[in-house]
Structures are given as C-alpha cells and as structure tokens.
C-alpha positions in Angstrom: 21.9 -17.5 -3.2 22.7 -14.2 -2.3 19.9 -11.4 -0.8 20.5 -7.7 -0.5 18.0 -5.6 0.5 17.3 -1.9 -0.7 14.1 -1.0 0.7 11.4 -1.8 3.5 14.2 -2.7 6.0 12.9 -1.6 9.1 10.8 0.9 7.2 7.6 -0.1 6.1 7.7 1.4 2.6 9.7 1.0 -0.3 10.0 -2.7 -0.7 12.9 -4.1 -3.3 14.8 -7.1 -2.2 17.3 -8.6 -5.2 18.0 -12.2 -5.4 21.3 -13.0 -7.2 21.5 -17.1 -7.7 23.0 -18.7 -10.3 24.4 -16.2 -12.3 20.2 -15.1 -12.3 19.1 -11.6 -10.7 15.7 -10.7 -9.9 14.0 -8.3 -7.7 11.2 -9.4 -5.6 8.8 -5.5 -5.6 10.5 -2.2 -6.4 8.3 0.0 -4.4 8.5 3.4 -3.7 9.7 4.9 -0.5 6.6 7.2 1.2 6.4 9.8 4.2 8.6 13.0 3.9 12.1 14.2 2.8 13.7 10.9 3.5 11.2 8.8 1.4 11.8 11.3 -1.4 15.5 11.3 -1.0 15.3 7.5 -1.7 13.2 7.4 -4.3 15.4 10.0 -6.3 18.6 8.5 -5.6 20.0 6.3 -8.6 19.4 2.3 -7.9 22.3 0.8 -6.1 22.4 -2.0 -8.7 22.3 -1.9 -12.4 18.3 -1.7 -13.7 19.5 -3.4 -17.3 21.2 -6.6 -15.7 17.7 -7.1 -13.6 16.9 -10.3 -15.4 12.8 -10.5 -14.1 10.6 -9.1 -11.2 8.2 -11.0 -9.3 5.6 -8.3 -7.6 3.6 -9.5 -4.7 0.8 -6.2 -5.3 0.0 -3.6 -6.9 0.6 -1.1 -3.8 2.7 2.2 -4.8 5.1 1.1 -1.7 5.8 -2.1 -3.7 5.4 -1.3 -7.2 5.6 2.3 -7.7 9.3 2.8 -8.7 8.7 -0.2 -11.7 8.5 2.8 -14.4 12.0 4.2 -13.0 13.3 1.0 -13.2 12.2 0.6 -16.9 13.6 4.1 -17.6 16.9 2.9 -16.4 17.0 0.4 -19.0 15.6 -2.7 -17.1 13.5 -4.7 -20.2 12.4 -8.3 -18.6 9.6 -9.4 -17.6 7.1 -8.3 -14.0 5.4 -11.1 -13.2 2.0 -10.8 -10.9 -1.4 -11.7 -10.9 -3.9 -10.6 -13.0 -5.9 -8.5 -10.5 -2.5 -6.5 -9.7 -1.9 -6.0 -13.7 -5.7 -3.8 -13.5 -5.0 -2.2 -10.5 -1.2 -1.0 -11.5 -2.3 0.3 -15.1 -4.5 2.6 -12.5 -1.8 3.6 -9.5 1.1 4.1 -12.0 -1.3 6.3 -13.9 -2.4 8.3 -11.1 1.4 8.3 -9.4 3.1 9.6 -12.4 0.0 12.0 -12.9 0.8 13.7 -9.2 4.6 13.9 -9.6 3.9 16.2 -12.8 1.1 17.9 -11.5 3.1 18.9 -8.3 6.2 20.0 -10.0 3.6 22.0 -12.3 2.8 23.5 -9.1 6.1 24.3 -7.4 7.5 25.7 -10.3 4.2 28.3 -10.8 4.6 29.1 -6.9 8.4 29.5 -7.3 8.1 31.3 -10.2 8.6 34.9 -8.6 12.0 33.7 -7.6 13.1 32.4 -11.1 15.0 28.7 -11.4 18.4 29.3 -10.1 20.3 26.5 -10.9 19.6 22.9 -11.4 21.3 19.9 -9.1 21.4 16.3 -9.8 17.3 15.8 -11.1 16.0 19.1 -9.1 15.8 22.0 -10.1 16.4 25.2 -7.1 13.7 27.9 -7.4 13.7 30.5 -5.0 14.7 28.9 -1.7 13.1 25.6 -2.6 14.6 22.8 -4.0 12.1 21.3 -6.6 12.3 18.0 -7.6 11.7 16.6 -11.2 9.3 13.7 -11.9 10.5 10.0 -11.4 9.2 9.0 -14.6 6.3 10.2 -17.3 3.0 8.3 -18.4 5.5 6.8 -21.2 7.5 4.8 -18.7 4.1 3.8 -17.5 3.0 2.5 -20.7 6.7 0.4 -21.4 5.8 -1.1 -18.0 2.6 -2.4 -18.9 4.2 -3.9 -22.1 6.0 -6.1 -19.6 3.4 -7.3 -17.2 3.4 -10.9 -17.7 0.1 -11.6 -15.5 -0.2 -15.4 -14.0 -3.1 -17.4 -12.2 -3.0 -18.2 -8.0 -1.8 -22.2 -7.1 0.0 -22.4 -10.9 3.7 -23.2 -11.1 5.6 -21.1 -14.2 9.7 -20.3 -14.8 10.9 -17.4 -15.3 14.1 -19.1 -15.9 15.5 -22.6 -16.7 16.5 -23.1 -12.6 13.9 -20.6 -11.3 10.3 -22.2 -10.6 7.4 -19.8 -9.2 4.0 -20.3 -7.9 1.6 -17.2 -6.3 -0.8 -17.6 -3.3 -3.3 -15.6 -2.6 -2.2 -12.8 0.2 -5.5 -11.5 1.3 -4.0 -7.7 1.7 -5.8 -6.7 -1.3 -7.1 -7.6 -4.4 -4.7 -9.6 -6.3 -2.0 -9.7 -3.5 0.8 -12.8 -3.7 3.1 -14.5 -1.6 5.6 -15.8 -3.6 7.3 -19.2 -3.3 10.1 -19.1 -5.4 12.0 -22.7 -6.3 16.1 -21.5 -7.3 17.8 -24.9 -9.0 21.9 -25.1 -8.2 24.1 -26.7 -10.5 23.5 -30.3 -9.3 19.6 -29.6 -9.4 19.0 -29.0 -5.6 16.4 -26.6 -4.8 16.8 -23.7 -2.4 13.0 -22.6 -1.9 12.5 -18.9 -1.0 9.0 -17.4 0.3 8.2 -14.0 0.3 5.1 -12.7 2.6 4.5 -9.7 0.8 2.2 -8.2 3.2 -0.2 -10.5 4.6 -4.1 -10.1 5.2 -5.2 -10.2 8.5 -7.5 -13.1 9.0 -11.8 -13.0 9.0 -11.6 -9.8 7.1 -14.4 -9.0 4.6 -14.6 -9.3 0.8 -11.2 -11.2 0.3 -9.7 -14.7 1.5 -7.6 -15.5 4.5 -3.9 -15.8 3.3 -3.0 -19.0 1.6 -1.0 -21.6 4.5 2.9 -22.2 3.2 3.8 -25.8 4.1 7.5 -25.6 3.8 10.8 -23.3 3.2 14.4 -22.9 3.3 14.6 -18.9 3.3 11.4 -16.7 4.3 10.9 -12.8 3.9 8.1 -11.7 6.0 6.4 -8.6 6.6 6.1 -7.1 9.8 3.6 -4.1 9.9 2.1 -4.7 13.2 4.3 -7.1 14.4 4.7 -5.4 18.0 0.6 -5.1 18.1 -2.6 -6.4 18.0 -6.0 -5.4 16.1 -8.7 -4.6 17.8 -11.5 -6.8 17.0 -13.8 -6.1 14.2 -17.1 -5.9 15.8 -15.7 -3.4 17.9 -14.1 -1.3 15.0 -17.6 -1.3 13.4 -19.4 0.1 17.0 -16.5 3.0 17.3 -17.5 3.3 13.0 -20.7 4.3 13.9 -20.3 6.3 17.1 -18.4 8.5 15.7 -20.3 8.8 12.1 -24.0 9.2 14.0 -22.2 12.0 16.3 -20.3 14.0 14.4 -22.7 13.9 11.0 -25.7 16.0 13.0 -23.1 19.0 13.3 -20.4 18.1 10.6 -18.1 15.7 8.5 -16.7 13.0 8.3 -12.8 12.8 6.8 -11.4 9.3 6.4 -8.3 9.1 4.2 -8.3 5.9 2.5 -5.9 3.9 0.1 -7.6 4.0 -2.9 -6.8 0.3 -3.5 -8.4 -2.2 -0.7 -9.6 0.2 2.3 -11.6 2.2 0.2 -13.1 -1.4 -0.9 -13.8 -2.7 2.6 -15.1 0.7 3.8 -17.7 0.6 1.5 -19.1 -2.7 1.9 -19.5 -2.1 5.8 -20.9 1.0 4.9 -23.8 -0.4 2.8 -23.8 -3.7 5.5 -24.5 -1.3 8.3 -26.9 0.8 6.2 -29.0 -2.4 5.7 -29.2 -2.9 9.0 -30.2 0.4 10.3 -26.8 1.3 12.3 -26.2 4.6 10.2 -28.2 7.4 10.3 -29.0 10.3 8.1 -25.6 10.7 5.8 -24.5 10.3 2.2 -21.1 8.7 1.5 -18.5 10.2 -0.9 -15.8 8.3 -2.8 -14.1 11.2 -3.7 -11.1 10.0 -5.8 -10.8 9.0 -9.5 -8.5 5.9 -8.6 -10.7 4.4 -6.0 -13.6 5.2 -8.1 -11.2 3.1 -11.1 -10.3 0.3 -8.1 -14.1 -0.1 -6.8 -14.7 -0.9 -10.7 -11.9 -3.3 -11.4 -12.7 -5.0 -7.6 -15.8 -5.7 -8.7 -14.5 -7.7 -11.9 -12.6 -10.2 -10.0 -15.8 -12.1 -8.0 -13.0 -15.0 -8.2 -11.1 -13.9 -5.3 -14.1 -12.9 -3.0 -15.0 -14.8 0.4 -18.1 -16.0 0.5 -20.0 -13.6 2.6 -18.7 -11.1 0.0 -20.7 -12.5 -2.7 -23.7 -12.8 -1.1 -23.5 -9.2 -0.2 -22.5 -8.2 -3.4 -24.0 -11.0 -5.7 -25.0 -7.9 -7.7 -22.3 -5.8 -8.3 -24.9 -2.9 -9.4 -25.5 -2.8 -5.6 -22.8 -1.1 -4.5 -22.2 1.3 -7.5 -25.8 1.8 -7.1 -26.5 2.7 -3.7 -28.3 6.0 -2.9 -26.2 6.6 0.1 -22.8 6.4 -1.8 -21.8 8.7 -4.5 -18.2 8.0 -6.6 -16.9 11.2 -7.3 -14.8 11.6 -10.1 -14.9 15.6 -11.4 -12.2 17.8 -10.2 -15.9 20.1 -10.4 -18.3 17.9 -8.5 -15.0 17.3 -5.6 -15.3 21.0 -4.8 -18.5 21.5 -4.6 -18.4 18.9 -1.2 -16.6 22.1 0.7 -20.3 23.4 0.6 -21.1 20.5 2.9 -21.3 21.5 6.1 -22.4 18.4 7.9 -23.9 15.0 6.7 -21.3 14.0 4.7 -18.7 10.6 4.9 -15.8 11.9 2.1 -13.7 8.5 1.6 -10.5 9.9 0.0 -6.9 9.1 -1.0 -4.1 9.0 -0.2 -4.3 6.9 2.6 -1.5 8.9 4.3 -2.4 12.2 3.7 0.3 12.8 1.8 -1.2 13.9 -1.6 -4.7 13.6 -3.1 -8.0 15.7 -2.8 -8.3 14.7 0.7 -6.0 17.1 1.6 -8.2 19.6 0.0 -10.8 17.7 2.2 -8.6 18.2 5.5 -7.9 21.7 5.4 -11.7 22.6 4.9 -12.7 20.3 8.0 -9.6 20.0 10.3 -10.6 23.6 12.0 -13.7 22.6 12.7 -14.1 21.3 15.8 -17.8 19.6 14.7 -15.9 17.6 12.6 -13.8 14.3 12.5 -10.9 12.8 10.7 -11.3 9.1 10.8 -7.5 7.0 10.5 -8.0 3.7 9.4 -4.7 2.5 7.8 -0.8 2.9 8.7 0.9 5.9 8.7 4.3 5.7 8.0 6.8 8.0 9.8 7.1 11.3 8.2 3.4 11.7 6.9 1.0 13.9 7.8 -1.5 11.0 8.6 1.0 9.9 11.3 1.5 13.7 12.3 -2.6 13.6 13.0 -2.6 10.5 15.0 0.1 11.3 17.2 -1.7 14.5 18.3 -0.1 17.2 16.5 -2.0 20.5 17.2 -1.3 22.5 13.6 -0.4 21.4 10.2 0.9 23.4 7.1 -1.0 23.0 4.3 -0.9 24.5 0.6 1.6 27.4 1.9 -0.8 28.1 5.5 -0.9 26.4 8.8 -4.3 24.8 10.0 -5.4 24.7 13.7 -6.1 21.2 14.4 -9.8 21.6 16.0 -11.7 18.4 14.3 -11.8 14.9 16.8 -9.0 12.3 15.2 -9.6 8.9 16.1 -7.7 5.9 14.7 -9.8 2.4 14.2 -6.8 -0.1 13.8 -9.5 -2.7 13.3 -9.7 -2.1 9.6 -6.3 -2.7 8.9 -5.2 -4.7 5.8 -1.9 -6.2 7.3 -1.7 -9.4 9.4 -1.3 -8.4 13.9 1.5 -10.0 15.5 -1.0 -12.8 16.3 -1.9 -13.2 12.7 1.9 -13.0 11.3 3.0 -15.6 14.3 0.2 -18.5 13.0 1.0 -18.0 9.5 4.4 -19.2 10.5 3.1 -21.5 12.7 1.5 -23.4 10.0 5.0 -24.1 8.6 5.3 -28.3 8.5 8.6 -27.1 7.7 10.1 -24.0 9.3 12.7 -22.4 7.2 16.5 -22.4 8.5 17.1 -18.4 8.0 13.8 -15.4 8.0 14.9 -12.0 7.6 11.6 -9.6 8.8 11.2 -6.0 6.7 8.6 -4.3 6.1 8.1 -3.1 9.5 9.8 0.1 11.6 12.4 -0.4 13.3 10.8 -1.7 17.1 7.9 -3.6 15.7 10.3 -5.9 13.0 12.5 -6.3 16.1 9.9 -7.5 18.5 8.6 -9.9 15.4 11.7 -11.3 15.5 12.1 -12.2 19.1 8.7 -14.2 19.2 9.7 -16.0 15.7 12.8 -16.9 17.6 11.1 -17.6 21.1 8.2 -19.3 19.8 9.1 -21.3 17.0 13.1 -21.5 17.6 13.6 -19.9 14.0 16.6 -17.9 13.3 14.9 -14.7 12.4 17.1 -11.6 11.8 15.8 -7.6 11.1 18.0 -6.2 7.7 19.5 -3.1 7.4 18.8 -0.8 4.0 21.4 -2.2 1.8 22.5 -5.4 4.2 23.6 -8.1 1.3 23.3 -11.9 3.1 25.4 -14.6 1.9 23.1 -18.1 2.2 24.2 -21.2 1.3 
C-alpha cells in the first residue's frame, strides 16, 4: 500500500490523500486549498496524478476544504464513484453550488473592474487585465451537477466495497452533520487485510446537537487530523459567559459580526442562541442568518434528527422552533442583506465564510469594523493567509473591495465553539485504540501544531507518528 499526500500536510486545508493498493487508486477528500495567493495557486495547478485513473473517492464531509475541488476532478475526466454519507450528499449539492457560484461571480467582478485596462493576454487558466492577473473559474455549475450523478451516499456502522479487495465502513465524526471516519479494509493477493483509518476531522467531545466521535478499536495505518493539536479549548460554559458579555455590551451601542461556516457553526450558534434566550441570558437583540447556504444548511440539519444528541432533540423536538423564533431572522435576499447596514446597533449578523474570505459578511465587516461600538466575534479556525486570521492576530487596517478599513470594532476569538477535537480530545481518541496502529502520519494541521501532535502520539502512546510533507509518497508494507 502506497500513500502520497497532496494536500492538508501541515496545512490545514486542502485535504486529498491517494491510496494506490493493488493495482486500486483512490483518493480519500479532494478539498480545496483556502487562505490567500498560495491556496489559490494550489487549487489552479493541474493534479499531480491522473483524475481519469482515480478508480473511487471516499469523502469524510461535506466541508469545501475537503470536497470542494470534486467538480475539477470530474472535469478532468475522473468518472467513479464518491462515496459519503447521506447527510454530506445534502449538504455538498449546497456548498458546490454556492462555491462554483462565487468563483464566477468574482471573475464577473475583476474582469468589470479591470475593464478600463482591457485583457492583455491570457496565461495558463488566467487571464491578465490591467496589472492584475485574473483567474478563471475552477469549474461551472455543470461540473457540479456530473458530481452529484456520482454521489453514491451510504448509512454510518454498514460495511460496503467499492472494490473486490477494498471493504469500507463510516463512523460518525461529530465535526458536522454527516462527518465520517473512514475505516478502510485493502485485501492483498493472499487475502490479508491491511486496515487504514482516516480521522477526517474529529468533533470535539460534549459539544451540542451532534454525537461524540465514534471509538476505533483497532488499525494498521491511521491518518489523523490535527487542528488544535498544540492547544486546548476553553471550556464551554465559559465560551457561552464571554458569548454573552460581549453580545449584552456591545448590542446597546452597536453590532455584532460573527463570521460563521455556513455548515456546522452557524448550526451550533443558533441553538445556544435560542438556549440562552430561554433562559433570560440575552438581552434586547435580534439575530441574523444572513447567508443563503446556512439558511439552505439550517434546513437540511434539521432533516437528519438521526444524528442529533439527545439534548439536541429535546431542544429542538420541533424543528419549527428554531426557524420560527422571533429573535432569529434567515436572510436570504441579496435586498433584505442590505438593508441590515441600516442597523446601527441591536443586531447579531451570523454570516459566511467562516474565514472572511468571501461571502456577504465581508459586506458586513467593512460597514462595522470602523466602528469602535461594534464587535467582530471569531469563532472557528483561520487558516494562514485569511483575513479572519489577519483580525485575530491584531492587524490594525484591512483592504477591502478596492479601500483600506481602520480596524476600530473590539475582535475577540471564543475557541470554545470550535468543531475540531483539542489536543486532549485527538490524544483519547487514540487512546481508545485496543489496537494501536504500527505507522500514523498527522495532516491537517500547520506546521507546529501537527508536529507537537506527533510528539505526544509518540511520547504517550509509543506510536510511530510522522508529519507529511505536500506531495511525500510513503511506501508501507
């Protein structure tokens, strides 16, 4: 069994790792790479293997970091199967939509700003206009469609093959809805299994609305995430009294940003939203879901009662509840979206992307960032290179839509809501292991935090646990 990797080592986005085994090669995610020129580099670039001899994909979620290059791939002549649950089948129909949506609208847009200066030449898929290089979509709302065709969608705890010597089964994840680890059985010649499991990314434990991820018992060969694997969360009771601090001060005066993924946080925002409402923690504001794709993902979440926790379901027993509430308002009109920049104070606006990197919110950031009565509330990862991270780590002005913003509105990060596993979390996941594997290679994760993962899989649990390069190709026998 051989595994290269060719995205989401030591970088969090962008996960694709191909398994080549028996004259069978699959890819486990084909995400797209996020968080400036670097992460747009990637995802232009051609594949470094050939789409058309990708035999099947197995796809953990329905996260654009994960999935979002699948209509590339299918443009570049890949035609088998995606396998994933049926949760992530809903929720991709949406985010391949809405991603292939924003790579034409923003061309649209950079070739009517560039327009004065005429297009100048084209290079490889861009086109140079004026001084800017623009670059072409990634793939149309057709390549969307073909990908669909090939969704092959499959229950949690049931076995299936892809192939004759390939045998699958799916646990639940707890990152979001639908969200699988993989454990993947690969036959030899003589019948010997190799068994392969793949984190995808992991919940983090007691979290609301969705399970705690599914134990593993045993493997030969594990891909884990590593996120936060240098940190750890702060608790959640906490998260929820610096939640309200900051709402019940800022709203008196002015508003409230928080960019959310439109798929999960957005989800969990909203139920402590309505569970803090009910018991009397919020004061006088009204809550905006201010995205067409959340509105889309709060819709399909609410189909799949299967995979809610308990408390969830009492909560939510009637699902008319929460799309009901006369404190939270779905916005889905490019109209109604701008007439919130008449708010001047009152308002929570829950809007994607999560990392600031395209979406209304940014229309929603550059009417509220100069304010210094407002506040931008970071609840999720920011990868390096995005605005989001930009924000947290104190950056004073921002450019935005061709001007640069003073950065005057109060930015506070509440790590508590985060949908990935702490180190804690990742390290008793392992630890449940009856049978720890004999090689772990740790991605998803920077640089420092995959390395620092590593050492405590190694100190703790004696497992030889190694951090990939982009494009490393291991040899296991």
């Amino acid at each position: 069994m051989n595994i290269t990797f060719h995205g989401a080592a030591q970088s969090v986005t962008g996960s694709c790792h191909l398994v080549e085994a028996n004259g069978c090669r699959f890819l486990i995610d084909c995400g797209m790479a996020q968080g400036g020129h670097e992460a747009d580099e990637h995802n232009e670039n051609a594949f470094a293997f050939d789409a058309a001899s990708i035999d099947f994909v197995l796809l953990t979620h329905a996260h654009i970091d994960h999935s979002g290059l699948l209509p590339k791939l299918t443009a570049r002549g890949f035609r088998g199967p995606i396998y994933c649950t049926s949760a992530t089948r809903d929720l991709l129909d949406v985010l391949l939509k809405d991603s292939a949506h924003i790579q034409q609208m923003e061309y649209e847009r950079d070739i009517k700003r560039q327009k004065s200066g005429g297009l100048r030449h084209q290079r490889g898929n861009n086109y140079k206009a004026g001084n800017k290089e623009i670059q072409l979509p990634l793939y149309s709302l057709a390549h969307v469609a073909l990908v669909m065709e090939q969704i092959r969608s499959k229950p949690y705890d049931a076995t299936f093959s892809p192939q004759a010597n390939v045998q699958v089964c799916m646990r639940d994840a707890g990152h979001i809805l639908g969200s699988a680890i993989l454990e993947i059985w690969l036959a030899d010649e003589h019948g010997e299994a190799t068994k392969l499991v793949a984190s995808g990314d992991l919940g983090q434990p007691g979290r609301v609305i969705l399970r705690d991820p599914t134990p593993i018992d045993e493997a030969d060969v594990l891909l884990i995430e590593s996120t936060y694997g240098d940190r750890l969360h702060k608790d959640l009771g906490s998260t929820l009294d610096e939640l309200v601090e900051v709402v019940n001060r800022t709203a008196p005066h002015g508003n409230i940003v928080i960019p959310a993924f439109a798929v999960g946080r957005t989800q969990e925002l909203l139920y402590h939203f309505l569970q803090l409402a009910q018991q009397g923690r919020l004061g006088n504001v009204e809550i905006f879901v201010d995205s067409p794709m959340a509105v889309a993902a709060t819709e399909i979440t609410l189909k799949h009662f299967e995979v809610f926790d308990e408390e969830a379901k009492q909560l939510l027993g009637s699902a008319a509840k929460l799309m009901e509430s006369t404190r939270i308002h779905f916005i889905s009109d490019v109209e109604d979206s701008i007439k919130l920049n008449r708010i001047k104070c009152g308002a929570v606006i829950i809007s994607a992307s999560g990392m600031c990197d395209a979406g209304r919110v940014l229309h929603h950031l550059r009417n509220n960032l100069g304010n210094p009565d407002c506040a931008v509330i970071i609840c999720g990862f920011q990868t390096a290179g995005s605005l989001g991270r930009r924000l947290v780590d104190g950056v004073k002005q921002v450019r935005m839509f061709g001007e640069e913003i003073d950065v005057r509105a109060s930015v506070h990060t509440l790590g508590g809501f985060s949908a990935h596993a702490d180190q804690k979390a990742l390290l008793d996941w392992v630890g449940a292991f009856k049978k720890k594997p004999h090689k772990t290679f740790v991605v998803h994760g920077e640089a420092e935090p995959a390395r620092i993962l590593a050492s405590e899989l190694n100190a703790k649990w004696g497992m030889d646990a190694v951090v990939p390069e982009e494009g490393a190709r291991f040899v296991l026998q």
